[in-house]
N, C-alpha and C positions, 0 to 999 in steps of 0.2 A: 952724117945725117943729123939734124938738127931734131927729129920728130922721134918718137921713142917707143913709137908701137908701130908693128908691120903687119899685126892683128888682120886676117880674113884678105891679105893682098891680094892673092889669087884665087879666091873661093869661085867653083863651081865654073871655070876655066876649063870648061871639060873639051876642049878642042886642041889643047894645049897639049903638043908633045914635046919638048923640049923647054929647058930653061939657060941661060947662062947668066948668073948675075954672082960672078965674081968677083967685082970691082965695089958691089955695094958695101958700105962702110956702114958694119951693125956693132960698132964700139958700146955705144947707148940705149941699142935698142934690149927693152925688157918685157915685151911682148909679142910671142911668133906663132901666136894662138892660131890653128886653122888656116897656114898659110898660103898652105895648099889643099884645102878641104874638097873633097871630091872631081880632083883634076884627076876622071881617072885615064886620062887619055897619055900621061905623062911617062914616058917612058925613060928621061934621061934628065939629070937636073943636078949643078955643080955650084955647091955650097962653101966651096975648099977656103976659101978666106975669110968666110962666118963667123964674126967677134961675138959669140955669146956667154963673155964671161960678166956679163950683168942679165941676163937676159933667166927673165922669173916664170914664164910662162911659155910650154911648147906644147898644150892641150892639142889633139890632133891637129896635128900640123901637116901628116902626109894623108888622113883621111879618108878610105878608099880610093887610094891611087893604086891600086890594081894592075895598072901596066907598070908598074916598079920592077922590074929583076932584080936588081942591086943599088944600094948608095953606100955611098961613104960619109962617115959624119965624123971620122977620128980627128978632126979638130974641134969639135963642141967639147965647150970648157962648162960644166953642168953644177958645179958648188952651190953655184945662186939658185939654179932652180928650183921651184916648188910642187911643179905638175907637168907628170907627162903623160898622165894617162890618154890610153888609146893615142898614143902619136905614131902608132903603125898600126893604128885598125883600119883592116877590109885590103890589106896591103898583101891578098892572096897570093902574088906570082913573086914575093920575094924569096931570094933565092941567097945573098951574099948582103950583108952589111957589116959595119966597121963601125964600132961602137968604143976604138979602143980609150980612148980619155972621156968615158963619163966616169965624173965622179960624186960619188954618196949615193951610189948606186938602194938603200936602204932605206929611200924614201918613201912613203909607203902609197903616193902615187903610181911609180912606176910598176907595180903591179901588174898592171892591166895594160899596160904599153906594149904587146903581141899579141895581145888578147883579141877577138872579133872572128875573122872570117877562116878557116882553112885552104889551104891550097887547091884540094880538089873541087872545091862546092863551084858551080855554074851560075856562076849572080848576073844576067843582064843587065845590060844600061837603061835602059825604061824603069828596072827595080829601085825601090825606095826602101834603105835600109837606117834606123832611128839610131840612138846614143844607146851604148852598151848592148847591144844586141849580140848574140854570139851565133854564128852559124856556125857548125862542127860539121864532124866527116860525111863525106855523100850526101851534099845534098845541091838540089835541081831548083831550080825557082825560073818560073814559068814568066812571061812579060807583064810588066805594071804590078808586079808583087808589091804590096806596100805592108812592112814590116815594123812594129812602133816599140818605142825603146822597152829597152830588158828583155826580150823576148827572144828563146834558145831553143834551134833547132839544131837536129843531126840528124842523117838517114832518112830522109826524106824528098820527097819530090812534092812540090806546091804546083799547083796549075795559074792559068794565065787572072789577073785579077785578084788575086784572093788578098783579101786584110786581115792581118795577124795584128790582136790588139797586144799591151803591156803585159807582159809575166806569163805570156802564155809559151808552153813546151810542145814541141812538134818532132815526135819519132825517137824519145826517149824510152830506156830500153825497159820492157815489161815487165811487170809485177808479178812474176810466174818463178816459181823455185827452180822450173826444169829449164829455163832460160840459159845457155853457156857459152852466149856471146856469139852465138848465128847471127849472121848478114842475110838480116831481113830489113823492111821499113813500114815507111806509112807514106801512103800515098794520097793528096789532097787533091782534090775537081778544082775547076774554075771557078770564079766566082762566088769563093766561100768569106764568110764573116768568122771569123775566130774570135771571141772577146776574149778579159781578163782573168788570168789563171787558169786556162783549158789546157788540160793534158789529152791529148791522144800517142797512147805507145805504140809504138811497132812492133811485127807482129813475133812471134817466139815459132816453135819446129825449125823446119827443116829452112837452109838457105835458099834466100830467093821468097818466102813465103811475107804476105803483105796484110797489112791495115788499110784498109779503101776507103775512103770518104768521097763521095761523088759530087757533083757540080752542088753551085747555088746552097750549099747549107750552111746555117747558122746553128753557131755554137754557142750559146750563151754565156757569163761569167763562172768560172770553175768548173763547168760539167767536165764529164772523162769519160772517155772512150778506152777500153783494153785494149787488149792485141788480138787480132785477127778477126775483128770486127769488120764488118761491110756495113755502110750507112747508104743504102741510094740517094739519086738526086733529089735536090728540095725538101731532105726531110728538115724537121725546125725542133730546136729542145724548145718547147714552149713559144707562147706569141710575144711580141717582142714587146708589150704595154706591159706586163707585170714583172716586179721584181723576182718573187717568188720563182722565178723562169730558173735561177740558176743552182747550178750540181744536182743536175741530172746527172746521174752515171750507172756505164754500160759494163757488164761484164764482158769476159774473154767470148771470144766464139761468137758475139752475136750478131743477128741482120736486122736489119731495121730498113723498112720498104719504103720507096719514095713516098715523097707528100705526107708523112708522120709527123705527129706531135708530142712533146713528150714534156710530160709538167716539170714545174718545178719540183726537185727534188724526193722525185721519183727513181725508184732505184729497180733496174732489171740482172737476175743472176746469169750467168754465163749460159752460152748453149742455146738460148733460148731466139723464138722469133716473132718482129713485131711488123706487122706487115701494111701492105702501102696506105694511104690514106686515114691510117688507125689517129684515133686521138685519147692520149692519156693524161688525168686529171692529176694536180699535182700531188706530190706527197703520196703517191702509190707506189705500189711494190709489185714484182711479177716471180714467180717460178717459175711459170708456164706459158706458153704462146698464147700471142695476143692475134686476134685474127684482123685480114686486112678490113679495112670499109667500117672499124666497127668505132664506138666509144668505149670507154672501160676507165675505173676507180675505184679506189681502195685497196685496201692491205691485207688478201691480195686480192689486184685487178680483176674486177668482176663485170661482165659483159652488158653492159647497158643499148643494145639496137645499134643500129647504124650510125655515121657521124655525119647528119642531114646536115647541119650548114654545113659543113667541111665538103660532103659532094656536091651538095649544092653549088657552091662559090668554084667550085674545080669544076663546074661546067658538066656535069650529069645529067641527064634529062631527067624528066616527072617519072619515067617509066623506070627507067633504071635505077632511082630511089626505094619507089615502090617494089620492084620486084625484090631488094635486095633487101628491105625491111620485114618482106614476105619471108625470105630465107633466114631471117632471125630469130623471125617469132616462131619458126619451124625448127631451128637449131634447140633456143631456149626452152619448148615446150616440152621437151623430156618424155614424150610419148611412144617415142620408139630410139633404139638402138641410134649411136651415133656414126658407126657405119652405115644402119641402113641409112638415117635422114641423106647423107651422102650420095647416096645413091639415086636416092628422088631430087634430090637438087639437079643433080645431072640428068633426069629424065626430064623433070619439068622445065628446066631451064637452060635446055640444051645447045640455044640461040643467045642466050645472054652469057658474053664472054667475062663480065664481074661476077655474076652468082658463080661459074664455074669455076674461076679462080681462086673465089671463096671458099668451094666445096675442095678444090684440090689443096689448097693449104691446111684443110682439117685433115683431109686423108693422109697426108704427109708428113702429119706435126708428131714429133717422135718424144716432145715432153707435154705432150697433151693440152687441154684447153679447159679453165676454169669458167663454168657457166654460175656459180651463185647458189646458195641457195633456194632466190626467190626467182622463179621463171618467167615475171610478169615484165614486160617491153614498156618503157616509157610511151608516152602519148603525146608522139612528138606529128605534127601534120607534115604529110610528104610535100 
């Protein structure tokens, strides 16, 4: 060969199940960078007369080839080389290779040269996996996963759609002392937004027990999710316009109800429950349950009426505003017992399935609900 780089020959040849180019003469060649980058269809490929004793670059060379079982490379002559990182990443189904004349094995690229995907993980063809990414043991990744570099899962199942941004960890194991290495996980919905540095752990007890994140939610930059948290669908750490939005973080054990919001850098303790539609201001904090349909700020969250644009824009009628603003100013007023108010909730509003909901979440709430010291309901127009 007269040309000196073979750099990206076959990239994204992913139809490609066999190769034969034994005959090619790579005397000169000194770059094999990505040669085969994403051919994961290749199941058998003979390199057996491969001259790489000039050859300074093997940067993922086999690159999620995935249908790999075995290769042989015991004639790669390696003195020259300078990088091999990832030249077997996403290379899950290898099973035998021959590695016997690399040599200066002590390079401190080749670190990361089996580093990437595990054997067991279920990575679809439709999925989109970035540079340095690691996917570790059990994990599931649902169709059009798009995964973007440095970002480390294990134990996990992703649903179909979801974006997992840069640095962010998915089904790492919990921040819990009683933790001893139970097969549990975290389980992601569809169509979720992951940004940068989100932790969600999986979940700690008994095996088998899980971390839920439901469809459509967004997780903004650093927030964290514990272990054995449930998040419903569409809830949002904050709107996606403010920086401020990020490291929200949720204690062990919590729920948080669809259609929630939750500020920046607001922090809720374990146990606790923040229910559908709720929206929290950011920079607040919680002991206590937050009720659904409601607003709530400060240190700690203190109950401000219902969250009128937030039902509003979710499509609630006039009437179902009103009645539920009705149930606030009736909760807030501090006139009677918070079992009875309950109770008249349920009498007066025995047709209206959100006051009831309301009224059953307070009957329920087993770390109570923080109403403020001031009883007085903003003077917000239904």
């Amino acid at each position: 060969t007269l040309f000196r780089s073979i750099h990206a020959l076959f990239e994204n040849c992913n139809s490609l199940a066999s190769v034969e180019i034994s005959n090619l003469k790579t005397r000169n060649i000194n770059n094999m960078k990505e040669m085969f980058f994403d051919c994961y269809s290749l199941s058998s490929v003979n390199l057996s007369s491969f001259d790489t004793s000039k050859c300074i670059e093997l940067y993922q060379m086999f690159y999620n080839c995935n249908s790999l079982t075995s290769i042989d490379l015991s004639n790669f002559i390696t003195s020259s080389v300078t990088n091999m990182n990832e030249l077997f990443f996403g290379c899950n189904n290898l099973e035998y290779i021959n590695l016997s004349n690399f040599t200066d094995t002590k390079k401190p690229s080749i670190s990361e040269m089996f580093t990437g995907i595990a054997k067991n993980a279920v990575i679809p063809a439709s999925c989109e996996i970035g540079p340095n990414v690691v996917i570790g043991e059990d994990v599931v990744l649902g169709e059009n996963v798009r995964i973007m570099a440095n970002a480390y899962l294990e134990y996990c199942t992703i649903g179909d759609g979801t974006l997992i941004s840069p640095f962010a960890s998915i089904g790492t194991a919990p921040q819990d002392l009683g933790y001893h290495g139970q097969k549990t996980r975290t389980v992601v919905g569809k169509n979720c937004i992951i940004k940068e540095y989100v932790t969600l752990n999986r979940a700690t007890g008994e095996e088998g027990s899980v971390t839920k994140i439901g469809d459509k939610c967004l997780f903004m930059a650093s927030s964290h999710v514990a272990h054995n948290c449930v998040v419903e669908d569409e809830a949002r750490f904050e709107k996606g316009d403010t920086i401020v939005a990020n490291l929200a973080t949720i204690g062990g054990n919590c729920f948080v109800g669809k259609g929630a919001w939750l500020g920046g850098m607001s922090v809720y303790h374990q146990n606790l429950r923040i229910g559908e539609y709720a929206i929290i201001s950011g920079f607040s904090a919680s002991r206590m349950d937050i009720p659904p349909f409601c607003k709530a700020d400060g240190r700690p969250a203190i109950l401000h009426g219902p969250n009128t644009v937030g039902l509003k824009r979710r499509g609630f009628s006039p009437e179902e505003r009103k009645n539920l603003r009705e149930a606030f100013k009736l909760i807030q007023a501090r006139t009677h017992l918070l079992s009875d108010v309950v109770k008249m909730l349920e009498e007066q509003y025995k047709d209206d399935k959100n006051v009831l909901r309301l009224a059953k979440f307070i009957k329920t709430s087993k770390r109570g609900i923080y109403l403020g010291r001031d009883s007085k309901m903003e003077n917000v127009e239904m």
